[in-house]
N, CA and C of each residue as an Amber inpcrd file, in Angstrom:
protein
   714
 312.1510000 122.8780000  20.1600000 313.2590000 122.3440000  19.3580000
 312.9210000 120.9230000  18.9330000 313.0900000 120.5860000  17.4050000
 313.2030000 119.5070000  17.6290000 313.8480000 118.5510000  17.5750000
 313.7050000 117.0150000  17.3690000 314.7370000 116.2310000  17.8270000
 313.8730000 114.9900000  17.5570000 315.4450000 114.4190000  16.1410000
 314.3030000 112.9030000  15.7740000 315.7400000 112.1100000  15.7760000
 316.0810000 110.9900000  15.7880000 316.7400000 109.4220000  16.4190000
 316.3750000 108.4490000  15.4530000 317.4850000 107.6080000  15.2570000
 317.2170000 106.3520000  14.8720000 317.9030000 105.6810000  15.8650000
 316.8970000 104.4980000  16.3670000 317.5600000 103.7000000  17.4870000
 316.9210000 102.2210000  17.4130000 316.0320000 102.0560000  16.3930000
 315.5960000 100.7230000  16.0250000 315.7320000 100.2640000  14.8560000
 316.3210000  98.6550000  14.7340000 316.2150000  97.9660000  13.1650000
 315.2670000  98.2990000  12.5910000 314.1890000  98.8600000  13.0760000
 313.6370000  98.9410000  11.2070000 313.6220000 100.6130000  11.2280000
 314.3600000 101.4700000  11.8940000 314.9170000 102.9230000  11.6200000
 316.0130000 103.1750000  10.9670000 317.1060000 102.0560000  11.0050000
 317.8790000 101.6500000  10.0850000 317.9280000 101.0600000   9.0190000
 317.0310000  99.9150000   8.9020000 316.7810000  99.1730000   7.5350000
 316.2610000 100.3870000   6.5460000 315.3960000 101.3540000   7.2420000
 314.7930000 102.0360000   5.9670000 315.9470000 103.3750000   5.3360000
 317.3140000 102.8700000   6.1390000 318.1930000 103.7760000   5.2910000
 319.0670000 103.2150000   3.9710000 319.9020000 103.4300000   3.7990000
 320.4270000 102.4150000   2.4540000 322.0780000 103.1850000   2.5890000
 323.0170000 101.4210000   2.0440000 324.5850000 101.8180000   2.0870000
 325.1260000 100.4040000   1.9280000 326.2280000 100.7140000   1.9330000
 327.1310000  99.1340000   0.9910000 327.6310000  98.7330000   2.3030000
 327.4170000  97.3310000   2.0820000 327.8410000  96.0940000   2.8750000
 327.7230000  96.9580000   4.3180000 326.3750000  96.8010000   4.5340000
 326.0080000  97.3040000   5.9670000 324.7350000  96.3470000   5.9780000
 324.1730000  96.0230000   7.3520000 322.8210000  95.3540000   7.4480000
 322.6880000  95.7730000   8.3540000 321.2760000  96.2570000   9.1880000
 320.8120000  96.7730000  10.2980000 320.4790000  95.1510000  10.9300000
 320.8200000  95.5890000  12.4590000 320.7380000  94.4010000  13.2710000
 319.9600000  94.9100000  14.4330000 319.3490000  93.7540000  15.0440000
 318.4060000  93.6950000  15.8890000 319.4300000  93.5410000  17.5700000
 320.5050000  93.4580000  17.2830000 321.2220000  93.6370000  18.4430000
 321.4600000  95.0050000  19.2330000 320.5680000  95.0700000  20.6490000
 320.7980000  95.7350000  21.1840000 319.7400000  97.2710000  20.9600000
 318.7960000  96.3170000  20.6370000 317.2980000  96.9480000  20.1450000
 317.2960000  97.7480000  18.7730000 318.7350000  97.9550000  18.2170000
 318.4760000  98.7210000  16.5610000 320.0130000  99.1990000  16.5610000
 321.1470000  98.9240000  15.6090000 322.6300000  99.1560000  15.3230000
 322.3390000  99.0260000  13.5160000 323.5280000  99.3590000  13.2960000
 324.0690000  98.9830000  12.0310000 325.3120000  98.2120000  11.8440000
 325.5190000  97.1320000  11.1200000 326.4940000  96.3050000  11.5050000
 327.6480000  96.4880000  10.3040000 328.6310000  96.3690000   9.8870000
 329.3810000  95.8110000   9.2160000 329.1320000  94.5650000   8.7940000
 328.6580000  94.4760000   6.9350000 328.4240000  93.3530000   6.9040000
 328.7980000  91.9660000   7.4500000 328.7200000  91.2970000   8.0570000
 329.3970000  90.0520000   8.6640000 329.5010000  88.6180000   7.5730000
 329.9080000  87.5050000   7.7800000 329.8170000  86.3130000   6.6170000
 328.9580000  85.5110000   6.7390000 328.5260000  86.0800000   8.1820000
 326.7340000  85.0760000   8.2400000 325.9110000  86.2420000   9.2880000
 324.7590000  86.4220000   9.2960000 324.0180000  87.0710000  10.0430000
 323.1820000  86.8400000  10.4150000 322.5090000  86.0800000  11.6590000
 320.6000000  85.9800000  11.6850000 320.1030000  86.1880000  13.1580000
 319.3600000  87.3220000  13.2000000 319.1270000  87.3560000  13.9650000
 317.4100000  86.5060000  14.1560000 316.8100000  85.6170000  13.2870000
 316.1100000  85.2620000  14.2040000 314.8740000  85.5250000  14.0080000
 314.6530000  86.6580000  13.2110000 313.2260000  87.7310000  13.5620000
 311.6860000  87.3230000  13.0520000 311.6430000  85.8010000  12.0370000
 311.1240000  85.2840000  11.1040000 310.5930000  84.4540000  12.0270000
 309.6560000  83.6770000  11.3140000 308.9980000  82.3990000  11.8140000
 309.6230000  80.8230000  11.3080000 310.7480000  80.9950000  10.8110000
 311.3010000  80.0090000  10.8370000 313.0520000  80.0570000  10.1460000
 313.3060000  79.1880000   9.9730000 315.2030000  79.2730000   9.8140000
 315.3260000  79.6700000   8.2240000 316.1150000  79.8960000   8.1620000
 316.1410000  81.2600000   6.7690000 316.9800000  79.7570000   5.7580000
 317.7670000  80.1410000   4.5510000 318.2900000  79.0960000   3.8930000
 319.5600000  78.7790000   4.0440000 320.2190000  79.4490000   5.1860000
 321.8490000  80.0030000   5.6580000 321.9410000  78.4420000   6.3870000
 320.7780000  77.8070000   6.8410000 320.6070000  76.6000000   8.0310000
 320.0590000  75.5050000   7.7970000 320.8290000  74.5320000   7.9660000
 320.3240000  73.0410000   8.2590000 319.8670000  72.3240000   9.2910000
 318.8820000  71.5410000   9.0000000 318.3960000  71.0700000  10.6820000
 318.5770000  69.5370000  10.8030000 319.0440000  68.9290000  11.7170000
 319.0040000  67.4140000  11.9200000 318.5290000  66.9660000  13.2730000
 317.5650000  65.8870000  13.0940000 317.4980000  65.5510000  14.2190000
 317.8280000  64.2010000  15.2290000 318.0450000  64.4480000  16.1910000
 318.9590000  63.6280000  16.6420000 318.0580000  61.8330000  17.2600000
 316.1540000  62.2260000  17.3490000 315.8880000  61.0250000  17.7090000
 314.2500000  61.9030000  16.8600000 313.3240000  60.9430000  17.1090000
 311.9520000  61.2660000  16.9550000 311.3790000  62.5550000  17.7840000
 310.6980000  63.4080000  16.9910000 310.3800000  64.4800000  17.9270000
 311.7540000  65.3800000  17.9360000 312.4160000  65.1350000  17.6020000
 313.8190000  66.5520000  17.6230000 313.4450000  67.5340000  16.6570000
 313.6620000  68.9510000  16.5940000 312.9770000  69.5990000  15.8660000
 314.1080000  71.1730000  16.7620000 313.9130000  72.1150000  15.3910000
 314.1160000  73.7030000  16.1360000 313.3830000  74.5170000  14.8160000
 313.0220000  75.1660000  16.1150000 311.7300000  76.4360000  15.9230000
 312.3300000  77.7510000  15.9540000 311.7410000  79.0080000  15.0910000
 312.0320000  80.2360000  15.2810000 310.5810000  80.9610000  15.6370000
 310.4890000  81.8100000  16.7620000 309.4440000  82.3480000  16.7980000
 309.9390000  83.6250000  18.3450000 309.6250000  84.8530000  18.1140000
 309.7790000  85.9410000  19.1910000 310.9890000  86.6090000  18.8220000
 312.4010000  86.0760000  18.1120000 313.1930000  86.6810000  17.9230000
 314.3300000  85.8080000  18.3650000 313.7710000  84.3020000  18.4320000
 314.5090000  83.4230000  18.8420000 314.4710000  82.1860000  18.3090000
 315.6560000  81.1770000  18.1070000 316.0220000  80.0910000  18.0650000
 315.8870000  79.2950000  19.2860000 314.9440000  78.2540000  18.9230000
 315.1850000  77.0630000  19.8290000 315.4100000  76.0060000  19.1200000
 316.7150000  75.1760000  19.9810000 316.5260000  73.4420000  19.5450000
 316.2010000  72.4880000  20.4880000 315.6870000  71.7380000  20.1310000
 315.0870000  70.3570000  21.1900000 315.1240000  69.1960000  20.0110000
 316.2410000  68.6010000  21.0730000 316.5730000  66.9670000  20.3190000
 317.1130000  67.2810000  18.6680000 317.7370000  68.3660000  18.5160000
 318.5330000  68.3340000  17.2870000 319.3320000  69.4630000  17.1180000
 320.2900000  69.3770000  15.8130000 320.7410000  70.4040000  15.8540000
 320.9390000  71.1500000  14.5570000 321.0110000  72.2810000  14.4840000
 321.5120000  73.2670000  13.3830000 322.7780000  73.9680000  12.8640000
 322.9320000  73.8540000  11.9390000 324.1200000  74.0470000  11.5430000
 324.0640000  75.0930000  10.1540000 324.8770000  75.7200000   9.8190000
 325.2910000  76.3650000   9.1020000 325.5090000  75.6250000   7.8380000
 324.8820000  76.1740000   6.5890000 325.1960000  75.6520000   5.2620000
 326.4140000  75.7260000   4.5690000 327.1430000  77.0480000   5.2780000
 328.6300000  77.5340000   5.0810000 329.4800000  77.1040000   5.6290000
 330.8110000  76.4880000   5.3000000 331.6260000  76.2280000   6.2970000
 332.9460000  77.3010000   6.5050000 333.8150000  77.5780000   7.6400000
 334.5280000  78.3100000   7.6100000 335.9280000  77.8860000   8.1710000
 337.0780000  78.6700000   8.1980000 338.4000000  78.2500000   8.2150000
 339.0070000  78.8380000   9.4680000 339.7400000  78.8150000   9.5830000
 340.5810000  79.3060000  11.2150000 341.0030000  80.6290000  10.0980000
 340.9410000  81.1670000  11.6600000 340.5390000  82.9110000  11.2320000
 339.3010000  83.7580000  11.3290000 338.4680000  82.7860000  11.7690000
 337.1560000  83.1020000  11.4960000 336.4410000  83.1910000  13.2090000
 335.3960000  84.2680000  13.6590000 335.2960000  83.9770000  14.9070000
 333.4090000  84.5690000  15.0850000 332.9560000  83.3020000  15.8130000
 331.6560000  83.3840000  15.8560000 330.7890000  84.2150000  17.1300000
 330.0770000  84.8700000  17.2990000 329.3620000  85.8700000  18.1990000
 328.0020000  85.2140000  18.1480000 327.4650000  84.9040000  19.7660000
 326.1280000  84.9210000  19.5910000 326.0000000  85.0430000  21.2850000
 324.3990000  84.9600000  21.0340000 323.5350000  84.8840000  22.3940000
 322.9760000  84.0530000  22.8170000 323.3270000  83.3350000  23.4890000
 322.2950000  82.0370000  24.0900000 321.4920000  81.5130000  25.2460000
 320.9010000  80.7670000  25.6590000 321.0950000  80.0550000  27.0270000
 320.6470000  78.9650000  27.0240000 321.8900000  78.7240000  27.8470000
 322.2390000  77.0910000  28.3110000 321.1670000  77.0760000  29.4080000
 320.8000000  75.5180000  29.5550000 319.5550000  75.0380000  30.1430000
 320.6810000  73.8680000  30.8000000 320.3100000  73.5590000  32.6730000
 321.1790000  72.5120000  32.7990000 320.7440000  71.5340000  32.4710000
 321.4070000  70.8790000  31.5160000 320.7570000  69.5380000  30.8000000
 321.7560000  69.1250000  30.2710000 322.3950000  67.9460000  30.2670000
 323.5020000  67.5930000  29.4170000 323.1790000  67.8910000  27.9230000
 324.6450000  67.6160000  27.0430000 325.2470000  67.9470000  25.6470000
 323.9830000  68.8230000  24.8420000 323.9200000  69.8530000  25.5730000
 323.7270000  71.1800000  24.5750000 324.8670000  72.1440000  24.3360000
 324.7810000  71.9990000  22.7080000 326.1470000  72.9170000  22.3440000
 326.0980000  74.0630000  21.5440000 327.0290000  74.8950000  21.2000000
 326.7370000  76.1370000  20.3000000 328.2240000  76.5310000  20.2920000
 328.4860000  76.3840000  18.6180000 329.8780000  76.8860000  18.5550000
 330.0830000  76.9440000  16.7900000 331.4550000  76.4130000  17.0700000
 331.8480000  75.6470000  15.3930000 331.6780000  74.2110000  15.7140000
 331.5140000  73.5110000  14.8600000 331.1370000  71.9570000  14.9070000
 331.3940000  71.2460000  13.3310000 332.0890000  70.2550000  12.9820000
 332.9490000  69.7910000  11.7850000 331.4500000  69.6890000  10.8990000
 332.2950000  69.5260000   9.2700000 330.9960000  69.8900000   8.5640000
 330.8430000  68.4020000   8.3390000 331.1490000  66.8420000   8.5220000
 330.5430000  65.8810000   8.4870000 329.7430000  65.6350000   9.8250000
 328.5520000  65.2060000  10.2620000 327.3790000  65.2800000  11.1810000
 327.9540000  66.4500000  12.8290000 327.4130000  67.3340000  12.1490000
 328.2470000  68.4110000  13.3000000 327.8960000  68.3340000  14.5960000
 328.3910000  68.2810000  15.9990000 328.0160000  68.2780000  16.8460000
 328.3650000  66.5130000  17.2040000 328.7300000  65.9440000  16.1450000
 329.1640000  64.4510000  16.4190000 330.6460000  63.5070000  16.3880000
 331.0770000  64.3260000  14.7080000 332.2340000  63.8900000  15.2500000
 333.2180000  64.9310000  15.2850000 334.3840000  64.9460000  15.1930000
 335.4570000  65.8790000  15.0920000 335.6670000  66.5250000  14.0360000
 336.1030000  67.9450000  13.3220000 336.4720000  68.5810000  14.8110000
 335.2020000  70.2250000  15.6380000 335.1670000  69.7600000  17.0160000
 334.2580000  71.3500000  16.9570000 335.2930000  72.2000000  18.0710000
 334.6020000  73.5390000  18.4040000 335.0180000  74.4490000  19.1650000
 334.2480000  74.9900000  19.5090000 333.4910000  74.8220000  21.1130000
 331.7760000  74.9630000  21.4420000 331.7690000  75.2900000  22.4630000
 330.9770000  75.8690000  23.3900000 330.4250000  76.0840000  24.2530000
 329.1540000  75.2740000  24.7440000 329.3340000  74.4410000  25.9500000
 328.8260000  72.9140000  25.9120000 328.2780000  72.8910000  27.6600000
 326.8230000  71.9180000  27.7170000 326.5980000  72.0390000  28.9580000
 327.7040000  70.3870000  29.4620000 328.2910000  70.1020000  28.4000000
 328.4880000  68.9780000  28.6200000 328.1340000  66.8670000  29.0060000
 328.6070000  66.7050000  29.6790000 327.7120000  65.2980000  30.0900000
 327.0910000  65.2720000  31.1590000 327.3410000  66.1460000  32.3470000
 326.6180000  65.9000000  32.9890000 325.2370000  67.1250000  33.3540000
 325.7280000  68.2830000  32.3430000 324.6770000  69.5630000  32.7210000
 324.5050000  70.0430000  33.6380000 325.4500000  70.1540000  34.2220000
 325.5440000  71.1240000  35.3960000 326.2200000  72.3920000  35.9770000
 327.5360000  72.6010000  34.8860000 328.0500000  73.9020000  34.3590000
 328.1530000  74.1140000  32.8290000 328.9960000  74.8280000  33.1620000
 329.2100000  75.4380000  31.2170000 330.9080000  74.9780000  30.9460000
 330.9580000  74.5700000  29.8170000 332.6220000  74.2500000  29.5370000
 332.5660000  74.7850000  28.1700000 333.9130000  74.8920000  28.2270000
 334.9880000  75.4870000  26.9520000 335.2850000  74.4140000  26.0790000
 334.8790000  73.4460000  25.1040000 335.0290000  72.5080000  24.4670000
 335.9090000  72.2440000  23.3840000 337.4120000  71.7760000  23.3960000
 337.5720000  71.5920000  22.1070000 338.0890000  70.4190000  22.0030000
 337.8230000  69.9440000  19.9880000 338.0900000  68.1870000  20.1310000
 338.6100000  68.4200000  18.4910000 339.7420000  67.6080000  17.9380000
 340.3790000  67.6320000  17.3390000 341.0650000  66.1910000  16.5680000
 340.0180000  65.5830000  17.4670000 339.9400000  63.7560000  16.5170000
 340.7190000  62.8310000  18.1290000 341.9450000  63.4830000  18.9630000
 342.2380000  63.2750000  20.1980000 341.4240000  63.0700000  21.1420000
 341.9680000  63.2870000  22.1820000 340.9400000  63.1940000  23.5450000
 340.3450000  65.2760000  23.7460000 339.1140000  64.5940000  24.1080000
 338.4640000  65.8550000  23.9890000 339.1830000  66.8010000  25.6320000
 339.2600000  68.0180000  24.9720000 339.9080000  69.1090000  25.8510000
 338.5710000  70.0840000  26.0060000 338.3170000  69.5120000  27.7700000
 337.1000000  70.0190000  27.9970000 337.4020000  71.0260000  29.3100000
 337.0490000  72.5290000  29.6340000 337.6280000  73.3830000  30.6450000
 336.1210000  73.8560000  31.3430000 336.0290000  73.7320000  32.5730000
 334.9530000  73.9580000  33.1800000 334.7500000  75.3870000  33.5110000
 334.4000000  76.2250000  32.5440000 334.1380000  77.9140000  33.6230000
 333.4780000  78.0440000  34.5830000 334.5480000  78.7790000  35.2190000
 333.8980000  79.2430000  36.6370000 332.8520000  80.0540000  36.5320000
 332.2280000  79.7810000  37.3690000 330.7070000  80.8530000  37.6530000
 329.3640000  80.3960000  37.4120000 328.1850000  80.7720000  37.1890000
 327.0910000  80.3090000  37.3240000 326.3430000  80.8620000  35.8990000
 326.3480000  80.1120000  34.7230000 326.4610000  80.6680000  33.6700000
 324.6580000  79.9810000  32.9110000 324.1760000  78.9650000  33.3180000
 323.5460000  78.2140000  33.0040000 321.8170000  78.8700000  33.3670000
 320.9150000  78.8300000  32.3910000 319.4050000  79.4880000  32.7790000
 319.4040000  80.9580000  32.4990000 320.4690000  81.4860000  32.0280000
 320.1690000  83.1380000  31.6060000 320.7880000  82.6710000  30.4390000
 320.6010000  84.1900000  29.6320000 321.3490000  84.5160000  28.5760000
 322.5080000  85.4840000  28.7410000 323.4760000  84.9350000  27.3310000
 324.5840000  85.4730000  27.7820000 325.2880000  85.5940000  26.1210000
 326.3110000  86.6800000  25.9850000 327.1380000  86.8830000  25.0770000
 328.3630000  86.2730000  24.8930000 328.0000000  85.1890000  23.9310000
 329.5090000  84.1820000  23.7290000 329.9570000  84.2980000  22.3440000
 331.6590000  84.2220000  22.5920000 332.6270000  84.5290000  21.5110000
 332.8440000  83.4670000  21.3960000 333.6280000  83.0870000  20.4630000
 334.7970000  82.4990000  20.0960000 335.9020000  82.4680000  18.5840000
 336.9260000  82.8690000  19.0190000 338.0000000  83.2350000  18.2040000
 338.5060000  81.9910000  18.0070000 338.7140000  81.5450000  16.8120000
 339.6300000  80.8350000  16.1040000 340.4250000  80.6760000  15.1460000
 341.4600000  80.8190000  16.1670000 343.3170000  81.2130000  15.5820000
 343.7990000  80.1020000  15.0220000 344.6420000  79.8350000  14.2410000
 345.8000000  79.2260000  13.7790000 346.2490000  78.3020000  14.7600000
 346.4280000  78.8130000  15.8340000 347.0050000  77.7220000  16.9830000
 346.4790000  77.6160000  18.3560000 345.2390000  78.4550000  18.8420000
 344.8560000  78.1430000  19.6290000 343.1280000  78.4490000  19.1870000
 342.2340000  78.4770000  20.0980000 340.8240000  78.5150000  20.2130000
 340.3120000  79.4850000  21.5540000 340.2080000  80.8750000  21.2640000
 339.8740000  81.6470000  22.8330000 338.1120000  81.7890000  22.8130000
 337.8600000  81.5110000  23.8260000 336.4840000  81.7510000  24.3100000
 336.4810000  82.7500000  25.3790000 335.3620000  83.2570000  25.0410000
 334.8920000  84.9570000  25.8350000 333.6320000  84.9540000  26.2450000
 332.6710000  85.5120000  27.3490000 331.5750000  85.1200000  27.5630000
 331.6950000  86.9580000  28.2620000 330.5340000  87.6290000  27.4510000
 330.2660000  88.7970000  28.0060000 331.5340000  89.9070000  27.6820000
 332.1860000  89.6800000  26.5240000 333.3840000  90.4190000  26.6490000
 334.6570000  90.0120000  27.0590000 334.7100000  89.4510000  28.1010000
 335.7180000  89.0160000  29.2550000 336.2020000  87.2150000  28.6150000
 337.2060000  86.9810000  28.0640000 338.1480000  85.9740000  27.8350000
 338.2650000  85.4060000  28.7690000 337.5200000  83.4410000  28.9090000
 337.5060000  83.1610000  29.8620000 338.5730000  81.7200000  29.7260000
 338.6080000  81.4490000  28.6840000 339.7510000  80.3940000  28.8000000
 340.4180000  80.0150000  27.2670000 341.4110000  79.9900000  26.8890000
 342.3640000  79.7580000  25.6670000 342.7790000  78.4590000  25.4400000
 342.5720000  77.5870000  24.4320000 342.8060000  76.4120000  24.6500000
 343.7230000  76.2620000  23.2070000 345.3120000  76.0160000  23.5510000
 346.4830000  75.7990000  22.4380000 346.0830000  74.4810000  21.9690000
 344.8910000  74.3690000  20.5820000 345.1290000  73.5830000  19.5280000
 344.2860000  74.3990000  18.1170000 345.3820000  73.2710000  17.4200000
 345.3670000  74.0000000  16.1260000 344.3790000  73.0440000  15.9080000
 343.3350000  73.3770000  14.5600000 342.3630000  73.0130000  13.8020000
 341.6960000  73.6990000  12.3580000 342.4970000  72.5920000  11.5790000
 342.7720000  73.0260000  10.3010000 342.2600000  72.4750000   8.9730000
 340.7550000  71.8400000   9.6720000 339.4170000  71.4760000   8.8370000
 338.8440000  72.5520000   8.7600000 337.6500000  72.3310000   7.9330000
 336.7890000  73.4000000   7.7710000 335.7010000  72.9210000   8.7430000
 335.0550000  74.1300000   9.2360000 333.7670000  73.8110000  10.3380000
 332.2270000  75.1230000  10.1720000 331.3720000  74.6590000  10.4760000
 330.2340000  74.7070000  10.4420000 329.6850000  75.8110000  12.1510000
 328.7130000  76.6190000  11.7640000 328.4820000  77.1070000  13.1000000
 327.3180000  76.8850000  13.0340000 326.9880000  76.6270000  14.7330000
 325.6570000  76.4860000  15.1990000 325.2380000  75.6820000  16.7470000
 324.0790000  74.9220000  16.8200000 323.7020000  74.9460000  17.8800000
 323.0300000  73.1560000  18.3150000 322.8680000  72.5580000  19.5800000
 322.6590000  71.2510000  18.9470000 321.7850000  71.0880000  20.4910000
 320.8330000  70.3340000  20.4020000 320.4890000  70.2420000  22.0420000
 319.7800000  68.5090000  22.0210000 320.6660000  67.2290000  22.3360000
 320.4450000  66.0990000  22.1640000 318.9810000  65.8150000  22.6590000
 318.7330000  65.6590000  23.7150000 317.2640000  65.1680000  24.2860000
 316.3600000  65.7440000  24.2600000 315.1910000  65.3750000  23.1980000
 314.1010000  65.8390000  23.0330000 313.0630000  65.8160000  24.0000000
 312.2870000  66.7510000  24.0640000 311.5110000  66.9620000  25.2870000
 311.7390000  67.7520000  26.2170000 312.9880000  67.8170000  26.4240000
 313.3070000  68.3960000  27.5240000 313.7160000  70.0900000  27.3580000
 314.0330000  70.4480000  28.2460000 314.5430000  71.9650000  28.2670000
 315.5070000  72.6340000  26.8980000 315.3680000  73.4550000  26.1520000
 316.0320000  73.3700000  25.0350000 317.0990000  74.2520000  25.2120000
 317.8690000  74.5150000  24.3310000 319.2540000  75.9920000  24.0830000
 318.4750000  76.6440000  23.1320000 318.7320000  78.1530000  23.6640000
 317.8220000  78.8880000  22.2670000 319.1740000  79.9400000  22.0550000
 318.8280000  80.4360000  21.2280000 319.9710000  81.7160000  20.5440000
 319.3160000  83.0110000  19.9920000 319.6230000  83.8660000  20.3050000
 318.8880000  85.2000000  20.0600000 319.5740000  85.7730000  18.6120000
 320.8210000  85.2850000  18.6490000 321.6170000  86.4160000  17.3980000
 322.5400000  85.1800000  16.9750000 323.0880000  85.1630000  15.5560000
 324.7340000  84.8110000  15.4820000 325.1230000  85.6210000  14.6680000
 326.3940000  85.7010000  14.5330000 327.2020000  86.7600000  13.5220000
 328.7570000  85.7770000  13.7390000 328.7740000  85.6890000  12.1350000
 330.0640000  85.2240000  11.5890000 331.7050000  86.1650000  11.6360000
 332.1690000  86.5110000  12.0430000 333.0880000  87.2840000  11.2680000
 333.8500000  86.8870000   9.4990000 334.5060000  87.2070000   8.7440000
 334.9650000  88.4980000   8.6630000 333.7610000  89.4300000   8.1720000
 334.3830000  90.6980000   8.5270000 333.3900000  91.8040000   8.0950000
 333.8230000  92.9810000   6.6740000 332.6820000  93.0360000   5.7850000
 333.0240000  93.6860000   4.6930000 334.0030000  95.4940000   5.2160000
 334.8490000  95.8450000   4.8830000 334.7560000  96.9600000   4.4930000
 335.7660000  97.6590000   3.5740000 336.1110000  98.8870000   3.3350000
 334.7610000 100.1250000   4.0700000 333.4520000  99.9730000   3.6750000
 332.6440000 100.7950000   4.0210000 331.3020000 100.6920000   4.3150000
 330.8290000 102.4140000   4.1110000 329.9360000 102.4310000   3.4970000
 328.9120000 103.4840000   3.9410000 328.0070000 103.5450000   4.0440000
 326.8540000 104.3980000   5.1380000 325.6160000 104.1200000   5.2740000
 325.0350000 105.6340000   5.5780000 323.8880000 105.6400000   4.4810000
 322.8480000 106.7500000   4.7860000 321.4580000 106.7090000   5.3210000
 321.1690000 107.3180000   6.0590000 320.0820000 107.1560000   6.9570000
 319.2170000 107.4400000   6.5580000 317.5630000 106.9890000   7.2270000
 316.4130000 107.6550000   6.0920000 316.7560000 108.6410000   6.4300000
 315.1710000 109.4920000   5.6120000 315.0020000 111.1150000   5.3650000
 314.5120000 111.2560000   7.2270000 314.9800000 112.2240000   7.9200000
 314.6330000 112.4800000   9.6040000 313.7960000 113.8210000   9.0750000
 312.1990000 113.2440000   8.8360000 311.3020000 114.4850000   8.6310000
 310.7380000 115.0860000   9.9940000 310.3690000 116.6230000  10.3470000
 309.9470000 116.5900000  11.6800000 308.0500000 116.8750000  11.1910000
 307.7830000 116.4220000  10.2310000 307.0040000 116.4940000   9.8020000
 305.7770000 117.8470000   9.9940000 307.0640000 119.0460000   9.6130000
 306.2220000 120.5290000   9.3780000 307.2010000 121.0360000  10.0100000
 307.1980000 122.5210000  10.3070000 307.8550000 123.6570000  10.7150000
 308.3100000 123.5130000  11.8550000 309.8810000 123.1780000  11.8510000
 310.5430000 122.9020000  12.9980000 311.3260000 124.0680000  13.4660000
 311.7670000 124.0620000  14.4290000 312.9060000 124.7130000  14.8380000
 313.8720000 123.7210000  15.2950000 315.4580000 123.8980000  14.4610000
 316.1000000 122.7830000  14.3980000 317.4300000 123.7940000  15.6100000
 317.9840000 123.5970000  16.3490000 319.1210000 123.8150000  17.1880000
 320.2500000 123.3970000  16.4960000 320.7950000 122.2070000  16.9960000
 322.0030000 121.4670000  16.4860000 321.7610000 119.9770000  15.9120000
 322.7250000 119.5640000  15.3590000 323.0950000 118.5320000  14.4620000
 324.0320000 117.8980000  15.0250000 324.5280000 116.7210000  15.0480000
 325.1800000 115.4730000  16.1590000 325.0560000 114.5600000  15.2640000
 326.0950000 113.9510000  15.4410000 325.6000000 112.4020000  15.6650000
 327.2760000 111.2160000  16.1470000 327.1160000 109.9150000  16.3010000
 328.0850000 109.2020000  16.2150000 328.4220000 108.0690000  15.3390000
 329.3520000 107.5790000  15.8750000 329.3020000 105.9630000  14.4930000
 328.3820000 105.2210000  15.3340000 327.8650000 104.5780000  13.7000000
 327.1680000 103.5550000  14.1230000 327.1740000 101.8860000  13.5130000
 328.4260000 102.1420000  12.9630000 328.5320000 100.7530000  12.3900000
 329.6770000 100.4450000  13.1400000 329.2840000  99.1800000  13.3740000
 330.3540000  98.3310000  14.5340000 330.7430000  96.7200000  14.0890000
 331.2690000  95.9500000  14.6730000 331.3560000  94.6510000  14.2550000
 331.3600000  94.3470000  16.0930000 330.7630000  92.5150000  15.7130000
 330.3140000  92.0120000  16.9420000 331.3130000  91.9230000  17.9650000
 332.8010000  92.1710000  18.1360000 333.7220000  92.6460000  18.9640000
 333.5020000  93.4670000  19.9420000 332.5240000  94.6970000  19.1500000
 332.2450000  95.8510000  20.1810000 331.2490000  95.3220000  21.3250000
C-alpha cells in the first residue's frame, strides 16, 4: 500500500493557495497568512527589519534558522495598534536588559511605550514588562525560564497587556496603550551572551484561505487503500 505525507516547509511551499504561507514551525505547517512572518531561514534579516546598535561591535546575525542579537536591537519596519498580538520563540540568556516584544516606534527598546518580555536589570529571571511613559510595571515570572527556548505570546488589548509563555497565561497587566509599536528583539551588551529567536508571527490573520497541495506522486503503480487527511492551516494561537 502506499502512503505519501506532507510534513515539511518545503512539502508545503511546493503547493499553492491564497493568503497561506508554509512555515517552518514545528518542522513543516501551513499558516494563515499572518501581518508579519519570519522565520529566519536566510542568511540574513529580510526587509520587514531594522537593526540598531546600541555601542561598537553591536550587531544581529541570521544563520541555522535563527536570529541572534548582541549589543543591539531589531525592530520591525511595521508598526502596529492594540489588537494586535505577537508569537515567537526565543531564549533568554541570564544577562541583564535583553528584550523581545512590542517596543515604541521612536528608538524601540528605549523609550516608551513597549510590552516585552525582559531579562531585566539584573538578569537573573524573566519579567512581564510594561511601560507607558509612567513608572515601569515590571512582574517577575515564576519559574526557571532563562537558557532554553521557549514559546512567548503576547496579546494586546485595549486595556490590558496578557503574556503567555508555552500556551499557559502567565500574568495580565491592566494598562492601556494607545501608540503605535514596533515588534522585536534588543540585547544591550555586546560581547556577551546574546537573545536569539527562532520564529515571529504578527497577528491579524488573512481569511478565508485555501490551500492545495503538491501533486502526491507514488511514482509508478501503486496500490492506493484510503484517503485522509486533516486541517492544516492554523494561526500561532494553536
Amino acid at each position: 500500500m502506499a502512503e505519501l505525507t506532507d510534513t515539511t516547509a518545503a512539502d508545503f511551499a511546493a503547493g499553492s493557495g491564497t493568503c497561506t504561507v508554509a512555515s517552518q514551525l514545528g518542522n513543516g505547517e501551513v499558516l494563515l497568512h499572518p501581518a508579519l512572518s519570519d522565520d529566519f531561514s536566510g542568511t540574513s534579516l529580510s526587509s520587514n527589519w531594522t537593526t540598531s546598535s546600541w555601542g561598537a561591535g553591536g550587531a544581529a546575525s541570521v544563520a541555522g534558522g535563527s536570529l541572534s542579537v548582541d549589543g543591539a536591537s531589531v525592530a520591525s519596519t511595521a508598526s502596529y495598534s492594540a489588537g494586535t498580538a505577537v508569537d515567537f520563540t526565543a531564549t533568554f540568556q541570564a544577562v541583564p536588559f535583553q528584550h523581545a516584544g512590542f517596543a515604541g516606534s521612536d528608538q524601540p527598546f528605549n523609550n516608551s511605550p513597549w510590552a516585552i518580555f525582559s531579562t531585566g536589570t539584573s538578569g537573573t529571571s524573566l519579567q512581564a514588562r510594561a511601560w507607558n511613559g509612567g513608572s515601569f510595571l515590571d512582574y517577575t515570572v515564576p519559574g526557571s525560564w532563562l537558557g532554553a527556548p521557549h514559546h512567548y505570546r503576547i496579546e494586546w488589548t485595549a486595556n490590558a497587556i496578557n503574556f503567555l509563555i508555552d500556551g499557559a497565561l502567565v500574568h495580565s497587566e491592566p494598562v492601556a496603550i494607545t501608540a503605535t509599536m514596533q515588534v522585536g528583539a534588543s540585547d544591550f551588551t555586546t560581547g556577551g551572551a546574546s537573545v536569539s529567536l527562532d520564529w515571529v508571527r504578527v497577528s491579524s490573520y488573512d481569511s478565508p484561505c485555501t490551500f492545495t497541495s503538491r501533486v502526491l506522486n507514488a511514482g509508478g503503480p501503486a496500490s492506493w487503500s484510503t484517503a485522509s487527511g486533516r486541517p492544516i492551516c492554523r494561526s500561532a494561537r494553536a
